[in-house]
C-alpha positions in Angstrom: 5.8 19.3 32.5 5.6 16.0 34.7 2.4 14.3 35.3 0.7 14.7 38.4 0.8 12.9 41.6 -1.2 9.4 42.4 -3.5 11.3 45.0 -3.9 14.1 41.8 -4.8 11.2 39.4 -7.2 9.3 41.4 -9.2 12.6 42.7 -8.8 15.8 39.7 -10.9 15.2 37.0 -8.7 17.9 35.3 -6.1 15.3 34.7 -5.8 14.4 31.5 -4.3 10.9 31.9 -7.5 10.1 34.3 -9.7 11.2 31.6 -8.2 9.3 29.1 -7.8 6.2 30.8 -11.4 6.7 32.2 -13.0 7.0 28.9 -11.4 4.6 27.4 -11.8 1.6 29.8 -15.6 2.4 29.4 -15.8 2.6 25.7 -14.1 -0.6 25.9 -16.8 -2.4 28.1 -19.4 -0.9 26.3 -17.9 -2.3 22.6 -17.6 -6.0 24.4 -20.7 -5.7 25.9 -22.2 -4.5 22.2 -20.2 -7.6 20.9 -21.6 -10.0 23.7 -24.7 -9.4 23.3 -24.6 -10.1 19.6 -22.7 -12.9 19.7 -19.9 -11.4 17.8 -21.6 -9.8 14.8 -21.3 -6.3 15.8 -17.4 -7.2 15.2 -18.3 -7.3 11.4 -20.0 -4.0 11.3 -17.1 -2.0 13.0 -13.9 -2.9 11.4 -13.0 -3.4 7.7 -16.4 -3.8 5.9 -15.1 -6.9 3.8 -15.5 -9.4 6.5 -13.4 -12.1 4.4 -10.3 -9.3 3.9 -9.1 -9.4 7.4 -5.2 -8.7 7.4 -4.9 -8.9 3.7 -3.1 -5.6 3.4 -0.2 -7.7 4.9 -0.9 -10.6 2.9 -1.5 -9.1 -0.2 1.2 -6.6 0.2 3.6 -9.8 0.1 2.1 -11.4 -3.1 2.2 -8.0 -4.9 6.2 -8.5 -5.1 6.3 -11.4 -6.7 8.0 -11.0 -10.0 9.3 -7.5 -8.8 7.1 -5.8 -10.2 4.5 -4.5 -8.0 3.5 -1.3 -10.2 3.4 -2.9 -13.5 1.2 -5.5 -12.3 -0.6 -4.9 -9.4 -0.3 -1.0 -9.4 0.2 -0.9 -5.0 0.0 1.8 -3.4 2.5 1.3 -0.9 6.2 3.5 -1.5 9.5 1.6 -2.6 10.6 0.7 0.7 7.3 -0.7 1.5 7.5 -2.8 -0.7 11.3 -3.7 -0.4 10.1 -4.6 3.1 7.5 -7.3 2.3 10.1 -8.5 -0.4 12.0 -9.3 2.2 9.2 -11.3 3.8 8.5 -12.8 0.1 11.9 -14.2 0.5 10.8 -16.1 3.6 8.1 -18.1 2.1 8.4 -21.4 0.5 8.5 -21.6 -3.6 6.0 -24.5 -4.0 3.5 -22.2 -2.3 4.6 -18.5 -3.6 4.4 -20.1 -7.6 1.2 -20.8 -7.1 -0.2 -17.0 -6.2 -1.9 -15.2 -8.9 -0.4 -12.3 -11.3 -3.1 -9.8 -11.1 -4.5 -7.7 -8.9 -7.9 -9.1 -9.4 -7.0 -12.4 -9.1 -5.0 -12.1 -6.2 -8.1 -10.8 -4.1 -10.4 -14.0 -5.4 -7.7 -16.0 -4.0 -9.1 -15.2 -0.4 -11.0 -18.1 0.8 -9.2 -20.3 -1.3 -6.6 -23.3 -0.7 -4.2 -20.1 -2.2 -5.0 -18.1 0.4 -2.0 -17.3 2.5 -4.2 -17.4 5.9 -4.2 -20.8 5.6 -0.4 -21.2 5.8 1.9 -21.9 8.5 4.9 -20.2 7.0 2.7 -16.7 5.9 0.5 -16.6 9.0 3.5 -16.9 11.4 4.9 -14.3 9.6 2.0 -12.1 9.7 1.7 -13.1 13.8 5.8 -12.2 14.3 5.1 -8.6 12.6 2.3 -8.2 15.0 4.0 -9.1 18.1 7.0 -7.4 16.8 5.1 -3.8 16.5 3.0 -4.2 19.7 6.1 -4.5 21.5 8.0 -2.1 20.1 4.6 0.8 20.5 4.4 -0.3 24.4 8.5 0.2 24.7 8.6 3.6 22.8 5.4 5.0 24.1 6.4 4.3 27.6 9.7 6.4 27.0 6.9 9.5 25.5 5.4 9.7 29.0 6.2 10.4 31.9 5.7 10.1 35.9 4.9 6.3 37.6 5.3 3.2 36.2 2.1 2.4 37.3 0.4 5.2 35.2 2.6 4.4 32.1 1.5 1.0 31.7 -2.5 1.8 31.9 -1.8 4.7 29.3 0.0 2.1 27.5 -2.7 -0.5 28.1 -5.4 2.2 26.6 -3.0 3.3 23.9 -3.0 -0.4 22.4 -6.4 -0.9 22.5 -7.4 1.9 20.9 -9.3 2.2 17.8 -6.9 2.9 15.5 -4.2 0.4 16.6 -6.9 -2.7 16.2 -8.0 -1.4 12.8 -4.7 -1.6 12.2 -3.8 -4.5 13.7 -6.9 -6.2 11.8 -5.8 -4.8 8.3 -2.1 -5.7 8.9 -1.4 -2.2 7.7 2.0 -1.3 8.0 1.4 1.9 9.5 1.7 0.1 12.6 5.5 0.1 12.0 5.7 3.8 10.6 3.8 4.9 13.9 7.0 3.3 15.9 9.0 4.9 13.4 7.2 8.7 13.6 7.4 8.0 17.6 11.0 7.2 17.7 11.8 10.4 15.7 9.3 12.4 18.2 11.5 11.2 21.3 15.3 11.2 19.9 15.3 14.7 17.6 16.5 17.0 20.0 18.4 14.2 22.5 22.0 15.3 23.3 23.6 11.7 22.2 24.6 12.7 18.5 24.0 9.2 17.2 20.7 8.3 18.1 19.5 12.7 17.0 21.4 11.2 13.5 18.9 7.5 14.2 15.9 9.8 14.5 16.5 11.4 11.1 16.8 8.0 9.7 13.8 6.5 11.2 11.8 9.4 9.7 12.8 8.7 6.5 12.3 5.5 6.7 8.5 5.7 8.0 8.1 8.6 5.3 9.7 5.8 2.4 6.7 3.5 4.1 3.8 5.7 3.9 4.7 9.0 2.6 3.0 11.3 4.7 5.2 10.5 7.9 7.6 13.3 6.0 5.3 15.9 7.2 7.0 15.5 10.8 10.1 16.6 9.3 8.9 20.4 9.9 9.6 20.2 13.3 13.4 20.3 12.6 12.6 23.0 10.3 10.9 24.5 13.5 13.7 23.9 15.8 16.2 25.4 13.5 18.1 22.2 12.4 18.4 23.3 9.1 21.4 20.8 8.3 19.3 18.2 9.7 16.9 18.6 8.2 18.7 18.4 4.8 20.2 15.2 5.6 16.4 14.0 6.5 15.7 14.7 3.4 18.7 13.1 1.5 18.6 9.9 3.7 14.2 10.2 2.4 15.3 10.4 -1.2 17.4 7.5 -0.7 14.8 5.5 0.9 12.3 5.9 -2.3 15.0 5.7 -5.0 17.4 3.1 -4.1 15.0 0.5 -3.5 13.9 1.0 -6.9 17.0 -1.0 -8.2 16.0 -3.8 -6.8 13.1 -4.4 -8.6 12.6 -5.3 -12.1 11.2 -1.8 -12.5 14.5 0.5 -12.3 13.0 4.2 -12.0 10.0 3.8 -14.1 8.6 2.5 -10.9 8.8 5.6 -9.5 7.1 7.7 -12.3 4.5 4.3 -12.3 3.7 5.2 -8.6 3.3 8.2 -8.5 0.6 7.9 -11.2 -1.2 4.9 -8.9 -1.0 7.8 -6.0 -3.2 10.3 -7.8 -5.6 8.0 -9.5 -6.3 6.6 -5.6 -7.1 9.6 -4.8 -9.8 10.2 -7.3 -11.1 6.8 -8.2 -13.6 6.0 -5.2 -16.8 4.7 -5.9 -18.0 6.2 -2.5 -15.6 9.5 -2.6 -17.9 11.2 0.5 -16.3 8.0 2.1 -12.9 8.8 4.0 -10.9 10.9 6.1 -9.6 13.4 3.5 -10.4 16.9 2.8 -11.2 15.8 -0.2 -13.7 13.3 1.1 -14.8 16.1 3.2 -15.6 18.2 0.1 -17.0 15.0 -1.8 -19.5 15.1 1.2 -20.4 18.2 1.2 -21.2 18.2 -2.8 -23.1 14.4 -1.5 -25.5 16.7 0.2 -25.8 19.1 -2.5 -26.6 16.5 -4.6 -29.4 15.2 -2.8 -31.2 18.5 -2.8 -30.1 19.9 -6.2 -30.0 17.2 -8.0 -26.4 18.2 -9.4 -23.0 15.6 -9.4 -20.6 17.5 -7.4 -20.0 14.5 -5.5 -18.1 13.0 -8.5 -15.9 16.2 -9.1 -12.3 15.9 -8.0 -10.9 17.8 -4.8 -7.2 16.5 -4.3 -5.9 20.0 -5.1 -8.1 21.0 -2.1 -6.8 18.2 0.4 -3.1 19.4 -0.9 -3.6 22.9 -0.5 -5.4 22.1 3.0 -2.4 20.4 3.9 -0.1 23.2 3.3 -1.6 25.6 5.0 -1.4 23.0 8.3 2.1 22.9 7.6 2.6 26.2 7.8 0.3 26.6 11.3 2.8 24.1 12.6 5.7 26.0 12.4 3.8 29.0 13.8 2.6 27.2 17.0 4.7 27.4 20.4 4.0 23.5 22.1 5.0 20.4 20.9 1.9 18.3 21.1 0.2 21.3 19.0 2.9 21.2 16.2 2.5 17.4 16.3 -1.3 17.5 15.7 -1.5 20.0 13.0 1.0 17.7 11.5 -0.8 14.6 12.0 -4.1 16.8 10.8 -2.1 17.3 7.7 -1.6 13.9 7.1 -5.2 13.0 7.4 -6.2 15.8 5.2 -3.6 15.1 2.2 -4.8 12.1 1.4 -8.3 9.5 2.3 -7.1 7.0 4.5 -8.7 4.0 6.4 -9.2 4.3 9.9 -6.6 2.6 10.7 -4.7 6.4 10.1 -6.5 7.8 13.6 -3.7 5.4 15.9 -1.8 8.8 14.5 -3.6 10.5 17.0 -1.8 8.8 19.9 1.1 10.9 18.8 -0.1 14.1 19.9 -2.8 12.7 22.3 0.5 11.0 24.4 2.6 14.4 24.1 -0.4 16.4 25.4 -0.8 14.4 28.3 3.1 14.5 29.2 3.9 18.2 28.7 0.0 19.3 30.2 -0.4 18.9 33.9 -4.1 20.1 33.9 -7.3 20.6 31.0 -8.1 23.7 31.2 -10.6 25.9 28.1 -7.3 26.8 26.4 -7.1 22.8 25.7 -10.2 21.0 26.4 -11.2 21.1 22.6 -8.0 19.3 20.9 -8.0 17.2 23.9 -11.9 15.8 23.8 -11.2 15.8 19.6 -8.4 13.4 20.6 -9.8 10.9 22.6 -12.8 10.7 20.2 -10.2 9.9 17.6 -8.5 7.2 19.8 -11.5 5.2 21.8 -13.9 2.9 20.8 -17.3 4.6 19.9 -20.8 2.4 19.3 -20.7 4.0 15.7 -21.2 0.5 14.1 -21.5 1.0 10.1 -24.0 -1.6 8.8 -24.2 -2.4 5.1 -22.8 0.5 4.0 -26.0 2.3 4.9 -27.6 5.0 6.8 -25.6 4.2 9.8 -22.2 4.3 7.7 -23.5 7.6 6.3 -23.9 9.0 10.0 -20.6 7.6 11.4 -18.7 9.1 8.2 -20.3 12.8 8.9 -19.4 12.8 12.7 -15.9 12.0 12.2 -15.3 14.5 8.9 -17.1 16.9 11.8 -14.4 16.8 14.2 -12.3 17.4 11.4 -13.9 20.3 10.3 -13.5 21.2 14.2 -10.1 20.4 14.7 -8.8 22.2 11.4 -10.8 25.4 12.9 -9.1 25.2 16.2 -5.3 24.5 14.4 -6.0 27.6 12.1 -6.8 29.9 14.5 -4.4 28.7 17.4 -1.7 29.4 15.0 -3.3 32.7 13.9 -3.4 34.0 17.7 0.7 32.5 17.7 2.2 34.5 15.0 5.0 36.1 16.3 5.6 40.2 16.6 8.0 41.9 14.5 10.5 41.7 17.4 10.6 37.8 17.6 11.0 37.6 13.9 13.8 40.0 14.4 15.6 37.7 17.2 15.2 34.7 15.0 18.1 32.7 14.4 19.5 29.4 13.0 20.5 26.8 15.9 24.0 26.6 16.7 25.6 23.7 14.7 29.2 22.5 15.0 31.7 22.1 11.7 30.7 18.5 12.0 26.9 19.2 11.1 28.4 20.7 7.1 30.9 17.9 7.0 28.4 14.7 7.7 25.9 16.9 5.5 28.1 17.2 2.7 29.4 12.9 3.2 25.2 12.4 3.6 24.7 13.8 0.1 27.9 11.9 -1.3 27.5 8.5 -0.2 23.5 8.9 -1.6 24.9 10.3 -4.7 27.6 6.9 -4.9 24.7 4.5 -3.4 22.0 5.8 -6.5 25.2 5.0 -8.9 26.0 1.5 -7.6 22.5 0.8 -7.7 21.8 2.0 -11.1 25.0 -0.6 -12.3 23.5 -3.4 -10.3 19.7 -3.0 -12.1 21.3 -2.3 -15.1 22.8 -5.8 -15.1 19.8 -7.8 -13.1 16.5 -6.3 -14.7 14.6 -8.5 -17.4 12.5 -6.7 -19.8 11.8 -9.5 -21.8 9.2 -12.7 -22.0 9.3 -16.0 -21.3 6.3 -18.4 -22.9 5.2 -21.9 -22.8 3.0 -23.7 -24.8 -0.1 -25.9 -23.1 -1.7 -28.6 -25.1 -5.2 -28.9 -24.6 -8.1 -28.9 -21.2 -7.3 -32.8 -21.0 -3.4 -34.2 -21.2 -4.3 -37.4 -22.2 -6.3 -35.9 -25.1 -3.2 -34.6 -26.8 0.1 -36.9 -28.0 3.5 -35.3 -29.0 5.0 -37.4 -31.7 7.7 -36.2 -34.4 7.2 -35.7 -37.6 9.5 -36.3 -40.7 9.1 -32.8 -42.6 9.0 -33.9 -46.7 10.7 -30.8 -47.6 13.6 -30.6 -46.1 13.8 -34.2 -44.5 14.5 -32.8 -40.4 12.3 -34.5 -38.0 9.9 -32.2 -36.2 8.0 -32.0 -32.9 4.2 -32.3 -33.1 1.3 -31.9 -31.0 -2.1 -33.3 -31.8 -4.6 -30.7 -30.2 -7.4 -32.6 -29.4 -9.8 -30.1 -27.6 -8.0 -26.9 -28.7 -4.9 -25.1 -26.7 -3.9 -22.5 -25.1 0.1 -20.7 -24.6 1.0 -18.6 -21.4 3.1 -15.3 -22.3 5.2 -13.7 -19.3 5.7 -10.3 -19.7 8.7 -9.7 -17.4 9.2 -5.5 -18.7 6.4 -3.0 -16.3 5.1 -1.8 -19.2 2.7 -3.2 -22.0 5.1 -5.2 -25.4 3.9 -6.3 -28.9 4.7 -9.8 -30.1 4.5 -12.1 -33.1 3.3 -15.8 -32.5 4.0 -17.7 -35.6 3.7 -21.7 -36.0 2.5 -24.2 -38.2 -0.3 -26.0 -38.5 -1.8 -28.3 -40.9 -0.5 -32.1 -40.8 -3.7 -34.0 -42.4 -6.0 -31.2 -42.7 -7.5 -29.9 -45.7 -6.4 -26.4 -45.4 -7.9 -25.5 -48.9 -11.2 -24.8 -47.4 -9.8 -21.5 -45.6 -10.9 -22.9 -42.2 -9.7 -19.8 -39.2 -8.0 -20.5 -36.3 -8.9 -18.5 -33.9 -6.7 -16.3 -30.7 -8.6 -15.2 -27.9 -6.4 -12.9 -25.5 -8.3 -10.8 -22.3 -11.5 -11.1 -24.0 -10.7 -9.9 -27.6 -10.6 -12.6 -30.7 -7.8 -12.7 -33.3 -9.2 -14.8 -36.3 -6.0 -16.2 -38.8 -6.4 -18.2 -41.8 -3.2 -20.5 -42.0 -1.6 -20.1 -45.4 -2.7 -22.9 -47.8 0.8 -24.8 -48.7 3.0 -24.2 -45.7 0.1 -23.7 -42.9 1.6 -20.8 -41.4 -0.5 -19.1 -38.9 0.6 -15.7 -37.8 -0.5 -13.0 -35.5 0.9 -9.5 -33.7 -0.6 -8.5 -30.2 -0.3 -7.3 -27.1 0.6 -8.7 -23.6 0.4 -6.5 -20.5 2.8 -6.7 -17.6 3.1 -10.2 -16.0 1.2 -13.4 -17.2 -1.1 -13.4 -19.9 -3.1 -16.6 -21.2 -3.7 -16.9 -24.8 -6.5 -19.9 -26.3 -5.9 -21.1 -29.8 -8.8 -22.9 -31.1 -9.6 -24.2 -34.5 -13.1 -23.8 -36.7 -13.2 -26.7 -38.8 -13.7 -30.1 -38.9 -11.9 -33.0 -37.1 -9.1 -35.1 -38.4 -9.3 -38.8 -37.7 -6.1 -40.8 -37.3 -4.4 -43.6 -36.0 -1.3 -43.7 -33.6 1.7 -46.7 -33.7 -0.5 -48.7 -31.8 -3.4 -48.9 -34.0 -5.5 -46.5 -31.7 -7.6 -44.3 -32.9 -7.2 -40.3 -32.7 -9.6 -37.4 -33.3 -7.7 -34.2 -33.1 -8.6 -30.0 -34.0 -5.5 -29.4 -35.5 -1.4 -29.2 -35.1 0.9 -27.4 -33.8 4.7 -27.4 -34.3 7.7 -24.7 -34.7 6.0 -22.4 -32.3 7.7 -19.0 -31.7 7.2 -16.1 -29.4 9.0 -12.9 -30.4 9.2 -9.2 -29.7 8.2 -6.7 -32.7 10.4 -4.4 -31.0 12.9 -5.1 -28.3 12.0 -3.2 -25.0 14.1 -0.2 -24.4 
């Protein structure tokens, strides 16, 4: 249904775009008067607590690739093709700044504030301002093709859209579900459209958005709904293709997948505040929160994923039963939300539905009011500011997970009072589909079967499941000399290195998985090893203690070295040798080191 008339928008407060827009203008005054007034601190009590974190799940999202192995060492969250995507971007940015990013996930985020951090770069700031510009412009272009009626109206719909709540958080994170919500919108608009190629572009942009974030694959029951059923099979294939093939390109292969999967479900449960969120599971945490309080039991800890799943189904299945659009597309979007805690960022989802409602319903009326008012609530800027994490977080948490609670209700029982009679059941049928929907179906699944083969080939023969290692002589260079040595024995010269304030070797774990290894070298050039003095390994906190043996000082030791970089100290317990270089200068070193070897106790599989 068309929007109403100019004369109908400026005099019917029935209309739903007038509401909108209305509402939204004012909450938007009132948030810059709130942030006028205190001279910008408000600002740091309504978006991202962190105040120093501001768009670092772009930034971080790009350092997490490095290596190619952003499971095994940083354990993201983000889905293959997320993370194909900011390798892409990784690509972009210069190697004398990218080698000096950290290899953990810990010591990427104390890089913020930092001369690492990659704020404080042309090259990865311009990137980060390109992706902004580039999804602003392409959510104004695509929601102006979801409404309808004057251009006039579009653009302050538009206007409201992109200043939404959920768009800003977004844009202030540098979340990527920015992109996915172009994506999800693209799909929305081109699905049913009689040009062939861009129904077949639809498909692909939802499986793209779902390879992104997941959850996007929940809009792929409306094809279900509209009786697509070859579509949606090749939605599904071209989806599978999205997760799996990007795989080869990292140094993971498919154990990536099996290693995100795992980081997926131990998000979900490892919260320290798990009333915190938008889930259903949060929603439950809450709930046990107050229980707490009054009975003094732990409920709040307990896990409630299987709930937020089995929520999630059950929307699924209201979708399909409901008649309108924009009612499918909010259960599904309520779905989403309940599947899985997200950041606020996740309510700019709600400009889906919210811009589909205000096309296809002329006038509010008590059949729609609720979902509508739910909505906008979602999408405008409210003066819930959240504090320290206090009693003003607490409240903003329990009025949002309220018209949750509310808007499940409604979607349940809507879809209750839409179950069709016996006779519609009857008359239902499969879309009409031509010969060419079996035949591209059947070359869909064929080229995804020969793409996961080459793919497979080309990660068999560029993956690296070894180590690399280097050793580092000392806290101060000029402390330490190399010379060579003429070996007694066998009469071969041999490099040395005097460690004059102990040392320390770097082991790079290239495989996603945790690898044993032997460090052998010897150690003893004008030292009275007799005495039985230790050399000592420190790795990640935990001390190795080696006695090098007494006639050829070998020094030996097995451990273990995660994913990615690990630093190992050597230090000796004994006491200084004294000697003099070619020059007459005297030396005080700890002790030697020569022939040192890094290997594997079993090659990686």
């Amino acid at each position: 249904m068309k929007l109403q008339d100019k004369k109908a928008f400026q005099q019917s407060w029935t209309n739903p775009e007038r509401v909108f827009c209305l509402v939204s203008l004012a909450a938007l005054a009132v948030l810059g008067l709130c942030i006028l007034l205190s001279r910008g601190e408000v600002i740091q009590q309504y978006f991202f607590f962190d105040t120093r974190d501001t768009g670092m799940d772009f930034f971080h999202s790009i350092e997490y690739v490095r290596g190619r192995m952003p499971y095994g060492m940083y354990d993201t969250l983000y889905p293959p093709l997320a993370n194909l995507f900011f390798y892409l971007l990784y690509l972009l940015v210069p190697k004398e700044l990218s080698a000096q990013w950290a290899d953990s996930f810990l010591a990427s985020v104390n890089m913020r504030g930092t001369s690492q951090d990659l704020r404080s770069y042309q090259s990865t700031m311009l990137l980060f301002l390109l992706f902004v510009m580039f999804t602003v412009f392409a959510m104004y272009a695509i929601m102006e093709k979801m409404l309808t009626g004057t251009v006039a109206h579009k653009k302050a719909l538009v206007f409201c859209a992109l200043f939404s709540y959920g768009v800003l958080y977004g844009v202030e994170r540098g979340n990527i579900i920015l992109l996915c919500w172009v994506l999800m919108a693209f799909f929305l608009c081109y699905r049913n459209d009689d040009n062939a190629v861009l129904r077949e572009l639809a498909c692909l942009a939802l499986a793209a958005a779902a390879g992104m974030k997941l959850y996007p694959a929940f809009l792929g029951i409306l094809l279900l709904k509209d009786r697509r059923i070859f579509a949606a099979i090749r939605t599904i294939l071209y989806g599978v293709a999205s997760v799996v093939l990007p795989l080869y390109l990292f140094n993971e292969g498919l154990l990536g997948l099996r290693m995100w999967l795992n980081v997926v479900f131990s998000f979900q449960g490892g919260s320290s505040y798990p009333w915190v969120g938008n889930g259903f599971s949060s929603i439950m945490a809450n709930l046990g929160h107050m229980a707490d309080a009054v009975l003094g039991t732990s409920l709040a800890n307990q896990s409630y994923t299987v709930f937020g799943i089995a929520v999630a189904l059950l929307l699924l299945v209201c979708a399909c039963l409901l008649q309108k659009e924009w009612e499918s597309v909010l259960t599904l979007v309520l779905a989403m939300m309940m599947f899985q805690a997200q950041s606020d960022y996740i309510y700019c989802l709600f400009l889906l539905p919210l811009l589909l409602f205000i096309a296809q319903e002329g006038q509010l009326n008590r059949n729609n009011l609720l979902p509508f008012a739910v909505m906008v609530l979602f999408t405008v800027h409210l003066p819930l500011f959240h504090g320290t994490r206090g009693t003003m977080l607490l409240v903003r948490n329990l009025f949002f997970q309220a018209l949750f609670v509310v808007l499940l209700v409604w979607c349940v029982v809507r879809a209750w009072k839409s179950v069709p009679r016996k006779q519609a059941l009857r008359s239902w049928r499969l879309q009409a589909f031509g010969r060419w929907e079996k035949r591209a179906t059947v070359l869909v699944a064929a080229l995804v079967l020969v793409a996961n083969v080459a793919g497979l080939q080309i990660w068999e023969r560029t993956h690296n499941w070894g180590f690399d290692y280097g050793l580092y002589t000392g806290i101060d260079e000029r402390d330490n000399k190399q010379f060579t040595l003429r070996d007694q024995t066998t009469g071969e010269d041999r490099q040395v290195v005097w460690c004059a304030q102990g040392s320390y070797f770097i082991v790079y774990n290239h495989a996603p998985f945790e690898q044993n290894i032997h460090i052998s070298f010897t150690t003893g050039y004008r030292m009275d090893l007799s005495q039985a003095h230790s050399i000592y390994f420190v790795v990640n906190g935990t001390s190795f203690r080696v006695v090098p043996d007494e006639e050829t000082g070998q020094v030996e030791c097995d451990m273990t070295v995660k994913p990615g970089e690990t630093k190992v100290e050597l230090s000796y317990v004994g006491p200084r040798v004294v000697t003099t270089d070619r020059e007459g200068e005297e030396l005080k070193m700890t002790f030697t080191v020569a022939d040192f070897k890094v290997e594997a106790v079993q090659p990686a599989q």
